[in-house]
N, C-alpha and C positions, 0 to 999 in steps of 0.2 A: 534268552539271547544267544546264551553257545550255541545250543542248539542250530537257529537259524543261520550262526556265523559256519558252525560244519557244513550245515545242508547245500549253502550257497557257495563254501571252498571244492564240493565234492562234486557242486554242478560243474562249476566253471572248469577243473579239471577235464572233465568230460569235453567241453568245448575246444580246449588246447590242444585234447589228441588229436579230434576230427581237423580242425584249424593245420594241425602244424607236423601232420607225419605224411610220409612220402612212400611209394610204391617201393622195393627193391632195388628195381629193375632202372630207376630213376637215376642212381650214383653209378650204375653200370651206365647208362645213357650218356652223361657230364663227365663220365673220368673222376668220379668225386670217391678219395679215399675216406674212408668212414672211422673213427676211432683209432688212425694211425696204420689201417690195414688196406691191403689192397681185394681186390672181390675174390679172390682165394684162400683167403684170410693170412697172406705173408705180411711182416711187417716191412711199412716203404720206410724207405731212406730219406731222412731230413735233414741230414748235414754230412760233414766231412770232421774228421778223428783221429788224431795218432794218439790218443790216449789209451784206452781200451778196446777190446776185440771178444767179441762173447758169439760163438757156435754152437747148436745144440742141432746141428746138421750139416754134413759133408757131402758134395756131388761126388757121385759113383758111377761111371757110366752115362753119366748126362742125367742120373733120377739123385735129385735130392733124398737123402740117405738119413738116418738120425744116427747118433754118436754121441759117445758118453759127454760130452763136453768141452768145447775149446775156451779158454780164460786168458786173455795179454794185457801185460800191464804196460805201455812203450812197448811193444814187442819182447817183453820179456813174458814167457809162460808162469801161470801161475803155480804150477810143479816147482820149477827151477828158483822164482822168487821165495815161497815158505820154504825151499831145501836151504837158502840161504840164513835165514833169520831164526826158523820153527828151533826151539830146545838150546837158542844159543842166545836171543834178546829177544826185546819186543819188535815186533814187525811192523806196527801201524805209522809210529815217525818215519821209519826209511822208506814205506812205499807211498805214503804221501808226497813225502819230498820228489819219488819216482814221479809220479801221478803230474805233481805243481810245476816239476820244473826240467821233466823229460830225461834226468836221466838217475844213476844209484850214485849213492851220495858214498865219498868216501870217510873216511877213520873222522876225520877233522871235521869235514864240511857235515856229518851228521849230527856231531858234539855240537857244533856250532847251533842247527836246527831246533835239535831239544830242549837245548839251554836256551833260544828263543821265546818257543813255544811255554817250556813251564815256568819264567819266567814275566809271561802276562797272562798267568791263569788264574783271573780275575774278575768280579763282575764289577761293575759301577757301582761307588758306594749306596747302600740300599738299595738297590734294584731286585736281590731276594724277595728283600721286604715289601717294596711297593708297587713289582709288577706281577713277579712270583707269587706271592702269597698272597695278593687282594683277590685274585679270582681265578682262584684253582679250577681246574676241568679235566673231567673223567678220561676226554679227549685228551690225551696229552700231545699230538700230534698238532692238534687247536691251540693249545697250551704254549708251543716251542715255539710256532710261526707266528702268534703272536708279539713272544718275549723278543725276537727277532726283529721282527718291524720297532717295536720299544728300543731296541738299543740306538737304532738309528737316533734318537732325539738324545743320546750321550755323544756322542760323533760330531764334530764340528765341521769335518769334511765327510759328511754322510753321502753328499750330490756329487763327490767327485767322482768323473770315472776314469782318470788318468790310469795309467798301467800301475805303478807304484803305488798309489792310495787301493785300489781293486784290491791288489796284493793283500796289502796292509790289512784290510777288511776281511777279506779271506783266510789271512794265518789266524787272526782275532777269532774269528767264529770258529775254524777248528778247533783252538785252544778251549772254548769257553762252551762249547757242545756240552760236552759230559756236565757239568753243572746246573745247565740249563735243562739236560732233561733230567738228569735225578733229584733237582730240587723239585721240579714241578711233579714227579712222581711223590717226592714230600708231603707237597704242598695238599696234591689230589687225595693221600691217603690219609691225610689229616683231617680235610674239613668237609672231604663227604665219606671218607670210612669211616670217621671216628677214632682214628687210631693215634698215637702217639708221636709229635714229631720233633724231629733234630735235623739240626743243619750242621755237615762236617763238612770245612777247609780244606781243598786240596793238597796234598804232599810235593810241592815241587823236585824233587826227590824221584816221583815215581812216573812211571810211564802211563800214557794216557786208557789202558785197559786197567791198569791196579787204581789207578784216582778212582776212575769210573764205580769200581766196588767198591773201594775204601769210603765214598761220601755215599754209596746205594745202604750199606749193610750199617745196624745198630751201635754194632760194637770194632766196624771199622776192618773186620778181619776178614780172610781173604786166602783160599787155595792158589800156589802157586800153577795149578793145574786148570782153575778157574779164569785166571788172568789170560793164561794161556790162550784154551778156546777163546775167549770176547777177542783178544788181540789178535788172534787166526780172522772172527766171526767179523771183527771190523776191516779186516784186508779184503775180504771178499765181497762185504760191501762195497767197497769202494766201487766197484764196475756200475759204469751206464752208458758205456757206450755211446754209440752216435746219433739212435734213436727210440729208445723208450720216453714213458709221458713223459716224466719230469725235468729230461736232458732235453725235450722239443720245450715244452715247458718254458726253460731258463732260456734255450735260445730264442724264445717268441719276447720274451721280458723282455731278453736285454737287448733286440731288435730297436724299443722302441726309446732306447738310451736311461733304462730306467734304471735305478740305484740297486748297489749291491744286496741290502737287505731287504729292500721289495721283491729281487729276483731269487732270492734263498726261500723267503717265504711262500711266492707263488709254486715255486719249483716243491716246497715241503708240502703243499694246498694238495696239488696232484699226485706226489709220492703216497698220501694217506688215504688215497681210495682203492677200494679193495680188489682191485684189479690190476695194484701195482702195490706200493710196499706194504701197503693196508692188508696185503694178503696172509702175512704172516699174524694179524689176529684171527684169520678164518681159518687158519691152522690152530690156535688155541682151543678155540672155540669146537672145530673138529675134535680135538683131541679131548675136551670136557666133555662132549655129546658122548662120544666114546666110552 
């Protein structure tokens, strides 16, 4: 009976291609952008942005030019942002705060932020246990945007999309990120590695790159030079601009007035293909082949 269920999946594929693929020349005919590009392969513009600015080419003459890289947070350089923070704090609260609410936070108003943030750095009682750990996946990217859409049913104002509640939803998922993906890396290395698990509490105390290790590693310990980079490596992240998949992505969601953890999740669905953040395991994997 496999057998016949392959033969008959391998047929019908065969049908789909002929069925359903188009000449080239067809999307040049309709003006139709293909995968977010235009038939030169630039990428088009799908929205409008004061948040970030990402260049990896400069006009020169009138000929698009390449260059080492332009990076803006609010129009602040990404140079000039880590010359502020890099070897003196962590960076990842104050340029969010950049990022959330357009401008740098000063002495108070960033105390204020932190004490927010690690203050509900917390998941729903038993949510480890019953969303995390019932069905671990190798995928953790599978793993997170699931546990995402799961939080929604703790949320009693899950549907609201007032500005305030958005907010509220938004500071909650930054906070509660780092747990959500190093339990389910837990979870993943436990019950298909075979391997030994512990669940560690975060330190409200510590900034969101030292939690980050402190609940990843066994014994909880942690280079001050390790925190470092993650907290450099999650500022850098932060950039998407006005039109890569997952920022067209979120604004296709939330077009259709859909809730904030449906649109985190759809937007994490398209970040995990390897054509976009997905690409850093084909860098792994590069580097294993190696």
């Amino acid at each position: 009976m496999k057998k016949v269920y392959e033969s008959f999946i391998e047929s019908k594929c065969n049908l789909c291609q002929e069925s359903d693929s188009f000449e080239p020349s067809e999307y040049s005919r309709y003006d139709v952008k293909k995968g977010l590009r235009d038939s030169n392969g630039n990428g088009v513009i799908v929205g409008l942005t004061e948040i970030s600015q990402v260049d990896g080419t400069v006009m020169v003459d009138g000929a698009k030019t390449e260059c080492e890289g332009i990076l803006r947070y609010r129009g602040y350089s990404i140079e000039d942002l880590t010359r502020g923070f890099l070897n003196k704090r962590f960076g990842f609260e104050e340029i969010s705060y950049l990022v959330l609410f357009g401008k740098l936070p000063n002495k108070e108003e960033l105390e204020e932020y932190i004490s927010i943030i690690n203050s509900n750095r917390e998941l729903p009682k038993t949510f480890t246990r019953d969303v995390i750990m019932k069905a671990a996946n190798k995928d953790l990217m599978n793993a997170i945007s699931r546990e995402v859409l799961f939080l929604a049913s703790y949320d009693d104002e899950a549907l609201d999309n007032s500005l305030d509640n958005v907010l509220r939803q938004c500071l909650y998922l930054i906070t509660v990120f780092p747990m959500l993906s190093v339990y389910s890396y837990h979870a993943y290395n436990h019950y298909i590695n075979n391997q030994s698990m512990y669940i560690h509490n975060p330190d409200p105390s510590l900034s969101s790159a030292e939690n980050f290790l402190r609940m990843l590693r066994p014994d909880m310990q942690y280079t001050k030079l390790e925190a470092t980079v993650l907290d450099l490596a999650l500022v850098i992240h932060m950039e998407h601009g006005g039109g890569n998949n997952s920022t067209f992505t979120t604004r296709v969601t939330t077009s259709s007035g859909s809730d904030t953890y449906a649109v985190i999740a759809a937007a994490m669905s398209s970040l995990k293909g390897p054509k976009h953040g997905g690409a850093n395991l084909k860098v792994i994997d590069m580097m294993v082949d190696i």
